[in-house]
mmCIF entry with sequence, helices, sheets and N, C-alpha, C, O atoms, coordinates in Angstrom:
data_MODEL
# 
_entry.id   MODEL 
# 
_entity.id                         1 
_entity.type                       polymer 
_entity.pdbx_number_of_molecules   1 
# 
_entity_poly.entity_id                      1 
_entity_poly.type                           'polypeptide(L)' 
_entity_poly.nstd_linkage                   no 
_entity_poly.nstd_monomer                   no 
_entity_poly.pdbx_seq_one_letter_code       
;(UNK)(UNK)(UNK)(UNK)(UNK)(UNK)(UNK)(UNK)(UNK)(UNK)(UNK)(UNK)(UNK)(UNK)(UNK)(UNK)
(UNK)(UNK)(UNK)(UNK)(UNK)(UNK)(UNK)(UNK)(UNK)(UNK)(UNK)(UNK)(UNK)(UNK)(UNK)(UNK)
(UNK)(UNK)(UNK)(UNK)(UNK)(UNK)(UNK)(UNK)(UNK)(UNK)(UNK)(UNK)(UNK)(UNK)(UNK)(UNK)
;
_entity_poly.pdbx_seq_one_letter_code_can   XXXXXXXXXXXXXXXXXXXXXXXXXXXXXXXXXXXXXXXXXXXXXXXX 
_entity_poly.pdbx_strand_id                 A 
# 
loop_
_entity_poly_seq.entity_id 
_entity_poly_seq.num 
_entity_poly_seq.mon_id 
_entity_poly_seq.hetero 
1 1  UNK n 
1 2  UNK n 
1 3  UNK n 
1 4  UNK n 
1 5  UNK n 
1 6  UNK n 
1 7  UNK n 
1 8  UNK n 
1 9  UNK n 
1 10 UNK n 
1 11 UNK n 
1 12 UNK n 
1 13 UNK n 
1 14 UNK n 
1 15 UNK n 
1 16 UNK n 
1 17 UNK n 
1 18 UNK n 
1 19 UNK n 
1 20 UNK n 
1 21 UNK n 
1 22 UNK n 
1 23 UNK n 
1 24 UNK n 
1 25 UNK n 
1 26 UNK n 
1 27 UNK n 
1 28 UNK n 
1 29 UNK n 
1 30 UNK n 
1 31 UNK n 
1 32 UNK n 
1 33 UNK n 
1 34 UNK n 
1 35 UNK n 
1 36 UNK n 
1 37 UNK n 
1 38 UNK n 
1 39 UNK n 
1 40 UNK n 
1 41 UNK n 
1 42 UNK n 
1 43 UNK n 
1 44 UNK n 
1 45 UNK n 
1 46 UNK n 
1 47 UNK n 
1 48 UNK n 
# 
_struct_asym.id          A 
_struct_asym.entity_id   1 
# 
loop_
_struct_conf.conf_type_id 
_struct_conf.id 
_struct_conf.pdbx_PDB_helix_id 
_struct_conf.beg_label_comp_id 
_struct_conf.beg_label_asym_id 
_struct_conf.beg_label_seq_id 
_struct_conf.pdbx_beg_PDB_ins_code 
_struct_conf.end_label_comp_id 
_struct_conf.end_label_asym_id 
_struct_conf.end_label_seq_id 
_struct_conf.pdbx_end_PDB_ins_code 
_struct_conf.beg_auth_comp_id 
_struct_conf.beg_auth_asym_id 
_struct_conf.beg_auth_seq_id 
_struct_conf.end_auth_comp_id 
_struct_conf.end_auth_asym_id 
_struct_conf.end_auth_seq_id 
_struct_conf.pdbx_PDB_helix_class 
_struct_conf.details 
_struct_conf.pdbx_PDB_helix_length 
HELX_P HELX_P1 AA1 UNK A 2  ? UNK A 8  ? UNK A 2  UNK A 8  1 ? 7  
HELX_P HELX_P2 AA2 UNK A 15 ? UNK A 17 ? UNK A 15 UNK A 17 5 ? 3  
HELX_P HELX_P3 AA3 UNK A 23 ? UNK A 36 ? UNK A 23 UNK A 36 1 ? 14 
HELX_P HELX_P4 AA4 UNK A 41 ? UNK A 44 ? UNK A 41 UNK A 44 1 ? 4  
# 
_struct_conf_type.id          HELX_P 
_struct_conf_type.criteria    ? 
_struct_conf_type.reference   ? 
# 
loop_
_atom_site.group_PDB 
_atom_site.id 
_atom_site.type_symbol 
_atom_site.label_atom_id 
_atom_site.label_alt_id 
_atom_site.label_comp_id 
_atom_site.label_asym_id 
_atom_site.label_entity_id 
_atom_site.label_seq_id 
_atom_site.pdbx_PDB_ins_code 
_atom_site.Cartn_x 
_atom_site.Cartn_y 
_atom_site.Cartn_z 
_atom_site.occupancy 
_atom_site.B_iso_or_equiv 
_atom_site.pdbx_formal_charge 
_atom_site.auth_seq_id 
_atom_site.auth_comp_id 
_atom_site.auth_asym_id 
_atom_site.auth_atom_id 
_atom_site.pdbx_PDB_model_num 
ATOM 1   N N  . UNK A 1 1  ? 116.058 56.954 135.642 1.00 0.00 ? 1  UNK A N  1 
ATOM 2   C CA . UNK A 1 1  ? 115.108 58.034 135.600 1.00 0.00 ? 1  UNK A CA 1 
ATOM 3   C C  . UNK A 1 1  ? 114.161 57.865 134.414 1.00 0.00 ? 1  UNK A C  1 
ATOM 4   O O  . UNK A 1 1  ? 112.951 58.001 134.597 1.00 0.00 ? 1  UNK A O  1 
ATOM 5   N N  . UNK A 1 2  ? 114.728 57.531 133.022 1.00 0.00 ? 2  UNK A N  1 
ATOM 6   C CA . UNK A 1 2  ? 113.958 57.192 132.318 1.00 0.00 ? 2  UNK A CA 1 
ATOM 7   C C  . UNK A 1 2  ? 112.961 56.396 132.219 1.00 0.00 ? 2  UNK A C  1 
ATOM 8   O O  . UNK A 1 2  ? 111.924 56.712 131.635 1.00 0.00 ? 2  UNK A O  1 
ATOM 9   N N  . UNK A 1 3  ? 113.211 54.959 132.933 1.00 0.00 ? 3  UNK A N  1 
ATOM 10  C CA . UNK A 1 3  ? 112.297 54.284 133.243 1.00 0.00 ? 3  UNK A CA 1 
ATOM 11  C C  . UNK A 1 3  ? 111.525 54.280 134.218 1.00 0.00 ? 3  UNK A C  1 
ATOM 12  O O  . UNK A 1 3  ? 110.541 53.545 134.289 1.00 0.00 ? 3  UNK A O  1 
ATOM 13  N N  . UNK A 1 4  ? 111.860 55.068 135.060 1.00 0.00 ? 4  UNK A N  1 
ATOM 14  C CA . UNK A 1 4  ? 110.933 55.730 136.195 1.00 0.00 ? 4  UNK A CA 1 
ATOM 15  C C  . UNK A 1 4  ? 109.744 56.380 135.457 1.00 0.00 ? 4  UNK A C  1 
ATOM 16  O O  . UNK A 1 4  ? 108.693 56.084 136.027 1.00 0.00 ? 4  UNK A O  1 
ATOM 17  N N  . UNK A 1 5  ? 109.550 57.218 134.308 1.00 0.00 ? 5  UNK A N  1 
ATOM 18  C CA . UNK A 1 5  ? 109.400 57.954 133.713 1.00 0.00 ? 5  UNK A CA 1 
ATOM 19  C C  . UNK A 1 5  ? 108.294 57.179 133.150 1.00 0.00 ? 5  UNK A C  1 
ATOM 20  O O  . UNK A 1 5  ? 107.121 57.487 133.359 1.00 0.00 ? 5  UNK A O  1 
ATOM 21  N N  . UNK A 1 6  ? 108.691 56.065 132.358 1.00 0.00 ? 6  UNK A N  1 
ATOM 22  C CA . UNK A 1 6  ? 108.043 55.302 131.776 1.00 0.00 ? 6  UNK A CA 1 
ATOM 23  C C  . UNK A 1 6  ? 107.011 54.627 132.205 1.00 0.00 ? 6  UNK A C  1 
ATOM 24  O O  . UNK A 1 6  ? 105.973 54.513 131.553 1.00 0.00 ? 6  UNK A O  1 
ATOM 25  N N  . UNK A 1 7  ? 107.289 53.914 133.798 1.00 0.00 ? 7  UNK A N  1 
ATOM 26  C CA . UNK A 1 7  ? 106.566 53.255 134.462 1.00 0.00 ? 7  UNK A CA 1 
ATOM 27  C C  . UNK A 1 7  ? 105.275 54.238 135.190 1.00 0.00 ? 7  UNK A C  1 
ATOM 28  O O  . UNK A 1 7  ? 104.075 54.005 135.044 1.00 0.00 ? 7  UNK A O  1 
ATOM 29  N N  . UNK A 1 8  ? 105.693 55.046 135.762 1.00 0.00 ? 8  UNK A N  1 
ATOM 30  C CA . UNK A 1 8  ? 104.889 55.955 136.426 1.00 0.00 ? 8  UNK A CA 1 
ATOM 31  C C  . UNK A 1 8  ? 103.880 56.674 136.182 1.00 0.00 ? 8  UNK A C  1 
ATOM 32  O O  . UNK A 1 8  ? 102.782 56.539 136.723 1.00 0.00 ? 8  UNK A O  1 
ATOM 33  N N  . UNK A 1 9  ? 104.313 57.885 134.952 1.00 0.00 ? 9  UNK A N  1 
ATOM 34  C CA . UNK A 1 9  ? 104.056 58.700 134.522 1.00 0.00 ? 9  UNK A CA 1 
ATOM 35  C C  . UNK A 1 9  ? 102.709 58.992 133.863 1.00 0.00 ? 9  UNK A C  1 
ATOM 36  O O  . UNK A 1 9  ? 102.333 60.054 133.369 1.00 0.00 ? 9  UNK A O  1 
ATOM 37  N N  . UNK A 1 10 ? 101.933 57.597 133.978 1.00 0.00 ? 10 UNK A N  1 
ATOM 38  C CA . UNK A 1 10 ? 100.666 57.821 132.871 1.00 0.00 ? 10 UNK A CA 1 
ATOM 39  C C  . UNK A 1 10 ? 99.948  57.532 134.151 1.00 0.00 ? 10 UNK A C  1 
ATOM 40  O O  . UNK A 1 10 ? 98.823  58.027 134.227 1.00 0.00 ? 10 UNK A O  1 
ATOM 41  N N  . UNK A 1 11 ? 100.405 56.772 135.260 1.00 0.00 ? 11 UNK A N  1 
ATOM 42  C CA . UNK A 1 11 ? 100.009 57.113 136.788 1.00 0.00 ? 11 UNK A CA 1 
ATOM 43  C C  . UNK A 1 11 ? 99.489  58.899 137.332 1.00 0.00 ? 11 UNK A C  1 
ATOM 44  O O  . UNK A 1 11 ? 98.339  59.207 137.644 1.00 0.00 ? 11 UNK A O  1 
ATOM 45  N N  . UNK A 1 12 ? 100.378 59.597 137.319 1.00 0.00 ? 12 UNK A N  1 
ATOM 46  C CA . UNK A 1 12 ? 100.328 61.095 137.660 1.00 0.00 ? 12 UNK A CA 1 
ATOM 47  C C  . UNK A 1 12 ? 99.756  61.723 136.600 1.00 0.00 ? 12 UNK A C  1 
ATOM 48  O O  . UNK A 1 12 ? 98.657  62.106 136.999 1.00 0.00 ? 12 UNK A O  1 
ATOM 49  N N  . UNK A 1 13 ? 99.928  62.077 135.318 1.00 0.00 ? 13 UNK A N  1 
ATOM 50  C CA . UNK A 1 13 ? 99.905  62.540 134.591 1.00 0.00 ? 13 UNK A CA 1 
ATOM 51  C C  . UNK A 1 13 ? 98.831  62.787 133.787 1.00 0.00 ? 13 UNK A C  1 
ATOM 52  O O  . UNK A 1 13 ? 99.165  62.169 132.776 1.00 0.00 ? 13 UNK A O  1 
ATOM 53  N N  . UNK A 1 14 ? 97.654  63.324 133.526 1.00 0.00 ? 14 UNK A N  1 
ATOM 54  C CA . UNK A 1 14 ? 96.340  62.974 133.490 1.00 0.00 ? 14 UNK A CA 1 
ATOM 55  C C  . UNK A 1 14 ? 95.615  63.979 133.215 1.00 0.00 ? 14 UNK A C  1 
ATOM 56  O O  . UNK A 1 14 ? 96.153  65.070 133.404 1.00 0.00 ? 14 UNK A O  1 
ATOM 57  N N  . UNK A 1 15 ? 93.710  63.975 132.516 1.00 0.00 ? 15 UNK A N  1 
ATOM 58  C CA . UNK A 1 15 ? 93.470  65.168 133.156 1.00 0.00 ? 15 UNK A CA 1 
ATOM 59  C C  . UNK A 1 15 ? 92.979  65.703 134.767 1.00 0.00 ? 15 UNK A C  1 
ATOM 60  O O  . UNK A 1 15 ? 92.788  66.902 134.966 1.00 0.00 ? 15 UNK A O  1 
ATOM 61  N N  . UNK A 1 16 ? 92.845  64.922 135.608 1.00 0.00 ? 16 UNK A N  1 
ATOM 62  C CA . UNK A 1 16 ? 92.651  65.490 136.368 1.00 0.00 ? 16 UNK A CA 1 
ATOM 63  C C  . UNK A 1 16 ? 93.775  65.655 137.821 1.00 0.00 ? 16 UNK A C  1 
ATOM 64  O O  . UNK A 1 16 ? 93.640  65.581 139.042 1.00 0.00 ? 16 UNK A O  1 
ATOM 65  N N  . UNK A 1 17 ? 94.890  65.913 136.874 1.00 0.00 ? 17 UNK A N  1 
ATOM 66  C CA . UNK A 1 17 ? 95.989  66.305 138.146 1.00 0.00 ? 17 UNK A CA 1 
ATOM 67  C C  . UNK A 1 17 ? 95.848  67.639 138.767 1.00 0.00 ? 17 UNK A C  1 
ATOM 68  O O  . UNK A 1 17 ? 96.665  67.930 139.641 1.00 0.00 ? 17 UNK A O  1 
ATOM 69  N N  . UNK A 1 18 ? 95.050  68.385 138.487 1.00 0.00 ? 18 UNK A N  1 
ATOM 70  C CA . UNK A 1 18 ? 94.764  69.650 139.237 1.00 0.00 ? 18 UNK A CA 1 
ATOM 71  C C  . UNK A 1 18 ? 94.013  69.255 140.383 1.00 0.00 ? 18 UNK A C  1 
ATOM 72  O O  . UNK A 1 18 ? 93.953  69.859 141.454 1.00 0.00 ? 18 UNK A O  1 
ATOM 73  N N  . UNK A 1 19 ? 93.581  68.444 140.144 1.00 0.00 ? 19 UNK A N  1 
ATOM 74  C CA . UNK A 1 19 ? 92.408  67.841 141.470 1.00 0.00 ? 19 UNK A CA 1 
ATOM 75  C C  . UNK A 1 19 ? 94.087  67.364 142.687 1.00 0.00 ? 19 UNK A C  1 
ATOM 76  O O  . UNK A 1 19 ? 93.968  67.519 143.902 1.00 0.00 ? 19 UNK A O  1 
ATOM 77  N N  . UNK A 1 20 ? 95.119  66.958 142.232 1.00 0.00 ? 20 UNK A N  1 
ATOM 78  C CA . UNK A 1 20 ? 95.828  66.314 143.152 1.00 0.00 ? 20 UNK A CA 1 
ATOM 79  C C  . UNK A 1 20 ? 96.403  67.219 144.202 1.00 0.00 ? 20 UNK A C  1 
ATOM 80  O O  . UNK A 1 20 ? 96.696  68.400 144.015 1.00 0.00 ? 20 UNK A O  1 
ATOM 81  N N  . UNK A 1 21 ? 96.507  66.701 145.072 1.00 0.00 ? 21 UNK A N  1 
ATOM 82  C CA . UNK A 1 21 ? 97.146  67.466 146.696 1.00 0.00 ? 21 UNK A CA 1 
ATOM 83  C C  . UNK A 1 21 ? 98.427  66.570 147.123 1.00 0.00 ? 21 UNK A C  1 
ATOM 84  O O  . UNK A 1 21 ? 98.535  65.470 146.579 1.00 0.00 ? 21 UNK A O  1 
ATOM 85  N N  . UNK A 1 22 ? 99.224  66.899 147.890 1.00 0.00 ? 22 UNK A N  1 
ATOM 86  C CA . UNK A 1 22 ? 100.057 66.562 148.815 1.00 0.00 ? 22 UNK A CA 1 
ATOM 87  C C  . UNK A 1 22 ? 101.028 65.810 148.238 1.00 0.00 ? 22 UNK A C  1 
ATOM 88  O O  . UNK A 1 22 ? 101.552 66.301 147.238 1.00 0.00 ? 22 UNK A O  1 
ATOM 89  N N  . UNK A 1 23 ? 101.372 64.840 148.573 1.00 0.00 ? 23 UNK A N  1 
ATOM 90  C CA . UNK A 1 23 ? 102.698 63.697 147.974 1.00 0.00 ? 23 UNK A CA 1 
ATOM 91  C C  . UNK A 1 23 ? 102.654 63.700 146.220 1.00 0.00 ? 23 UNK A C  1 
ATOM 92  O O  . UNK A 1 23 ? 103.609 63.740 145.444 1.00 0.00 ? 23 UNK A O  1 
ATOM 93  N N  . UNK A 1 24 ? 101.546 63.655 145.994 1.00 0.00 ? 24 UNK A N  1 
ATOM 94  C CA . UNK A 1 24 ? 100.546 63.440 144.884 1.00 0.00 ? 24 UNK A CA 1 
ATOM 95  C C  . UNK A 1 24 ? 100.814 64.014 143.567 1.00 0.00 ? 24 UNK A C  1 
ATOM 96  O O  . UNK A 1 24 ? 100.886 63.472 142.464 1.00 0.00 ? 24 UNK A O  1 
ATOM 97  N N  . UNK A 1 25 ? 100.954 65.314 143.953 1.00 0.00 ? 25 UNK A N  1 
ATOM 98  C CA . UNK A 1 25 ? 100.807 66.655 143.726 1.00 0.00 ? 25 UNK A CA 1 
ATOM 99  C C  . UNK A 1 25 ? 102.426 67.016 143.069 1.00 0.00 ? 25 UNK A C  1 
ATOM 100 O O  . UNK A 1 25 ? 102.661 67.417 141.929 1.00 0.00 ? 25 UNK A O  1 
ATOM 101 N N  . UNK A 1 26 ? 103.150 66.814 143.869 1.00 0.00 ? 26 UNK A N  1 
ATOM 102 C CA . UNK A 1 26 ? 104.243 66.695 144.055 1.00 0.00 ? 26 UNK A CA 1 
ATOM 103 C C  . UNK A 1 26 ? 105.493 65.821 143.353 1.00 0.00 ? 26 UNK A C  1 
ATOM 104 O O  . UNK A 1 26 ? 106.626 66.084 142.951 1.00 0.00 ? 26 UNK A O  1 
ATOM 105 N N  . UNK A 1 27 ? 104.557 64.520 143.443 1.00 0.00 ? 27 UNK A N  1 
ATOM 106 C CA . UNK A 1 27 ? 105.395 63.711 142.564 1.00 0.00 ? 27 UNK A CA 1 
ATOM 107 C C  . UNK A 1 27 ? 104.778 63.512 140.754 1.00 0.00 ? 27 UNK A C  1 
ATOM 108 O O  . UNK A 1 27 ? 105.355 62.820 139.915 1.00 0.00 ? 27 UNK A O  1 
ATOM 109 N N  . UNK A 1 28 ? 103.486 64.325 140.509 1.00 0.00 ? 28 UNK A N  1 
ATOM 110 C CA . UNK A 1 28 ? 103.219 64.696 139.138 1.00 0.00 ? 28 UNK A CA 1 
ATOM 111 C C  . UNK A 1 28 ? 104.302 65.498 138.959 1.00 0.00 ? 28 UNK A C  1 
ATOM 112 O O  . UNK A 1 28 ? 105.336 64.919 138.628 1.00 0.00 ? 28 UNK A O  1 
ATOM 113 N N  . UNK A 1 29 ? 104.342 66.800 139.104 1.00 0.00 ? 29 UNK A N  1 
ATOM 114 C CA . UNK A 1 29 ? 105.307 67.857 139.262 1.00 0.00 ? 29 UNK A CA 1 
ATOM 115 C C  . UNK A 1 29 ? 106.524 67.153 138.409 1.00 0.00 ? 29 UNK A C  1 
ATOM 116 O O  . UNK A 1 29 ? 106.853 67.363 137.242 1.00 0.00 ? 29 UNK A O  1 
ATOM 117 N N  . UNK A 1 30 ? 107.214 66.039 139.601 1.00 0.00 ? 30 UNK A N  1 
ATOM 118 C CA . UNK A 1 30 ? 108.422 65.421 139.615 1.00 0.00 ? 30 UNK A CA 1 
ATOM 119 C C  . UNK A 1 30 ? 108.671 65.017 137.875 1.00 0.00 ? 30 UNK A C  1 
ATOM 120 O O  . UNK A 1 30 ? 109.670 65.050 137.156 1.00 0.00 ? 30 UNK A O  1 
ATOM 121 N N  . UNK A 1 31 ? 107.256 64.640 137.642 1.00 0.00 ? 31 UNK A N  1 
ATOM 122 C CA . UNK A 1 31 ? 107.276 63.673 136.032 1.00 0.00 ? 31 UNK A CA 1 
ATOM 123 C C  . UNK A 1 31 ? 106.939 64.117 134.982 1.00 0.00 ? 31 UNK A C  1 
ATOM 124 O O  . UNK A 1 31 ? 107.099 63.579 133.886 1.00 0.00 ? 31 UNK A O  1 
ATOM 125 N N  . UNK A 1 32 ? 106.203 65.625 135.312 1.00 0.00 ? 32 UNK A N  1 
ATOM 126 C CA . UNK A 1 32 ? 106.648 66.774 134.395 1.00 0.00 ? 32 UNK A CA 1 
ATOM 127 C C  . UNK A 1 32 ? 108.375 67.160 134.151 1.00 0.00 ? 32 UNK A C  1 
ATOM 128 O O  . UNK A 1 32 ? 109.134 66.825 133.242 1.00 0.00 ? 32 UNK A O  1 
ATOM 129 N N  . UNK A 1 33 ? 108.521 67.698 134.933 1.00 0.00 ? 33 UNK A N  1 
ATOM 130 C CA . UNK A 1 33 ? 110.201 67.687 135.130 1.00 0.00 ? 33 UNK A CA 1 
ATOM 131 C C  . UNK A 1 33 ? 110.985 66.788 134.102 1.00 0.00 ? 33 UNK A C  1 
ATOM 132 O O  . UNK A 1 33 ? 111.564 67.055 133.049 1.00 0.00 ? 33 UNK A O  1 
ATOM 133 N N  . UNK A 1 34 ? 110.735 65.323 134.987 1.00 0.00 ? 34 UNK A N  1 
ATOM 134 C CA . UNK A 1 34 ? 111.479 64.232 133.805 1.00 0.00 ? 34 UNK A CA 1 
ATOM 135 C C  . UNK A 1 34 ? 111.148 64.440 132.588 1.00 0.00 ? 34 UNK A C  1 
ATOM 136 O O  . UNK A 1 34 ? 111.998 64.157 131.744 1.00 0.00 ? 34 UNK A O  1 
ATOM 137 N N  . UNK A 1 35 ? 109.744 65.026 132.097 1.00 0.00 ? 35 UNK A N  1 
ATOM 138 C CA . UNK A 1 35 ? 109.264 64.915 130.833 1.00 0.00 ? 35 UNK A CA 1 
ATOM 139 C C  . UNK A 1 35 ? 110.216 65.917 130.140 1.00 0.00 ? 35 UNK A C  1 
ATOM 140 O O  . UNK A 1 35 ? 111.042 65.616 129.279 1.00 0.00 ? 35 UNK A O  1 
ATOM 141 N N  . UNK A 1 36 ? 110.013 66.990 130.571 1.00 0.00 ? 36 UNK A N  1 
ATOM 142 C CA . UNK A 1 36 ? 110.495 68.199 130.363 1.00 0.00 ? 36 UNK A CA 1 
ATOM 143 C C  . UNK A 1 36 ? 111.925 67.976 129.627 1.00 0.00 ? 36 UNK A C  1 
ATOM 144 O O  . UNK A 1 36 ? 112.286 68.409 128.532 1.00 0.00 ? 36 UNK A O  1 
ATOM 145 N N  . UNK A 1 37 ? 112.891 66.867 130.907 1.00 0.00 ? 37 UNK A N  1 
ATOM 146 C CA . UNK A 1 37 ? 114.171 66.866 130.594 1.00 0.00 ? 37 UNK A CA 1 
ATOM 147 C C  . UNK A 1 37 ? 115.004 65.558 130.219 1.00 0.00 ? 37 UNK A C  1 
ATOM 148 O O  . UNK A 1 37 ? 116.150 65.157 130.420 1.00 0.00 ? 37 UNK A O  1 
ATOM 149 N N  . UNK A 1 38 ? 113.866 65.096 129.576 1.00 0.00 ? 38 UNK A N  1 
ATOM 150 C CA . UNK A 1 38 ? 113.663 63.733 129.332 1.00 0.00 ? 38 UNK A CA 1 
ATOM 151 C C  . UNK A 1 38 ? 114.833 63.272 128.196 1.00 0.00 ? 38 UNK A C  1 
ATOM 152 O O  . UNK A 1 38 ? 115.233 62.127 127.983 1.00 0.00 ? 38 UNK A O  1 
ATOM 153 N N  . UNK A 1 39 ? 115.220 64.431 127.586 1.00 0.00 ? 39 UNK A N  1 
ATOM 154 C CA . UNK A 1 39 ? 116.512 64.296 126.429 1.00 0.00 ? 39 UNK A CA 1 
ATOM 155 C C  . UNK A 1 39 ? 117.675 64.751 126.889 1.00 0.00 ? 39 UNK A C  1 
ATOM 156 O O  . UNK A 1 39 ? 118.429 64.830 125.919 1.00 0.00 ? 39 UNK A O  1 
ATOM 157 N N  . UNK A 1 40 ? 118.308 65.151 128.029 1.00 0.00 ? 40 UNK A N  1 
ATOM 158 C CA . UNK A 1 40 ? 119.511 65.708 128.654 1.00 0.00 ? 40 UNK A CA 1 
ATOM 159 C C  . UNK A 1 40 ? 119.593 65.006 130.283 1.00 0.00 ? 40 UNK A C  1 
ATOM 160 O O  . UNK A 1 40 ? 120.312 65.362 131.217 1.00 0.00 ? 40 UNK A O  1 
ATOM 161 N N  . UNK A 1 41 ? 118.383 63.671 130.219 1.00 0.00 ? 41 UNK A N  1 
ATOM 162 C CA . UNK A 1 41 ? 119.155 63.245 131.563 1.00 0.00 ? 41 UNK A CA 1 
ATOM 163 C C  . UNK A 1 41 ? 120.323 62.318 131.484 1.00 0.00 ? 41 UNK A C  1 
ATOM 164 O O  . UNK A 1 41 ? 120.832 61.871 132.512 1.00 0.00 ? 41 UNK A O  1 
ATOM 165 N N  . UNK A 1 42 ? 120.745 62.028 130.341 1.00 0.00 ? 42 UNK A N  1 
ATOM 166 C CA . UNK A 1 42 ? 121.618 61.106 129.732 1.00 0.00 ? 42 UNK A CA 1 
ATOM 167 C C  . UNK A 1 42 ? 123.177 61.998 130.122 1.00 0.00 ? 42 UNK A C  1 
ATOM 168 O O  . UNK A 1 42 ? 124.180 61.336 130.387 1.00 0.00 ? 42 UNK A O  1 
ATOM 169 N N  . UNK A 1 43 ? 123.222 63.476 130.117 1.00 0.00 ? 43 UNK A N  1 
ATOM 170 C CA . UNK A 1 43 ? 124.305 64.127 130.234 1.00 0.00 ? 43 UNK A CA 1 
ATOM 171 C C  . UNK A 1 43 ? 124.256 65.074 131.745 1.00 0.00 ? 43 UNK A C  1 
ATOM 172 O O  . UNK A 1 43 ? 125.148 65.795 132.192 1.00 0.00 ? 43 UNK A O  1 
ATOM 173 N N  . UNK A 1 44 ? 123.269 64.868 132.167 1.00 0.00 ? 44 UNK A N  1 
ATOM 174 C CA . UNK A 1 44 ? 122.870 65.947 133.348 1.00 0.00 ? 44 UNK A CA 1 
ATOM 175 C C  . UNK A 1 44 ? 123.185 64.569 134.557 1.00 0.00 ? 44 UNK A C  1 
ATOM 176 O O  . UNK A 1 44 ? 123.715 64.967 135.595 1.00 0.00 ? 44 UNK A O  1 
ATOM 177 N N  . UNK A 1 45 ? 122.885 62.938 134.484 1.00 0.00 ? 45 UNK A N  1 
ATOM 178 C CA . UNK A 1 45 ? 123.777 62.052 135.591 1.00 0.00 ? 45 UNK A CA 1 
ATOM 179 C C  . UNK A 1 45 ? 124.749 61.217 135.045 1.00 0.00 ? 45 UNK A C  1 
ATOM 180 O O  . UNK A 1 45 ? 125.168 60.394 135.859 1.00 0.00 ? 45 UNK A O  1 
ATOM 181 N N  . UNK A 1 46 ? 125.261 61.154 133.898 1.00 0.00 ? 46 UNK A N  1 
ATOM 182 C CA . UNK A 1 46 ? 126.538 60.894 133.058 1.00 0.00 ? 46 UNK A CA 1 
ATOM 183 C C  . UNK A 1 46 ? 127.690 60.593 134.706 1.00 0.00 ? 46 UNK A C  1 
ATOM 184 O O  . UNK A 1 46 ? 128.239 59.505 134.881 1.00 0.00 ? 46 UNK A O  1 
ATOM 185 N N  . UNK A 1 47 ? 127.822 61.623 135.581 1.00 0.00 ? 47 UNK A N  1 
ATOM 186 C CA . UNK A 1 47 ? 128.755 61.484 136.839 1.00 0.00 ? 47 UNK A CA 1 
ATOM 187 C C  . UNK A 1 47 ? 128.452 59.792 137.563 1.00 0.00 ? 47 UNK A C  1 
ATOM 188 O O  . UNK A 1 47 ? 129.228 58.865 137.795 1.00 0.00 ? 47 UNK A O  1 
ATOM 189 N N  . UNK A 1 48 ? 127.043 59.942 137.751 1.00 0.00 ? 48 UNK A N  1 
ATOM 190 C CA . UNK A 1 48 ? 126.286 59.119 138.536 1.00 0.00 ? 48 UNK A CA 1 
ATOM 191 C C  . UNK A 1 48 ? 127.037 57.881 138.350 1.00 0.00 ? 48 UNK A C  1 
ATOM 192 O O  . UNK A 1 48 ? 126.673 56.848 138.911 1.00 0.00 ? 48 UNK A O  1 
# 
């Protein structure tokens, strides 16, 4: 996830993600999220 994070994220993440729609839209969202929880995914898939 982290490196998902890494790779992606300057992809979605931008100023003009308000302009984005559909899949798009969606998977910014996703990399906010990671950002968000970017220090507790280490204990939140620890199971995984």
């Amino acid at each position: 996830m982290k490196l998902l994070w890494y790779m992606e994220s300057s992809w979605w993440i931008h100023e003009k993600k308000e302009q984005q729609t559909g899949p798009s839209a969606r998977f910014a969202k996703e990399m906010e999220w990671l950002c968000t929880h970017y220090h507790k995914l280490d204990v939140m898939f620890e199971d995984i």
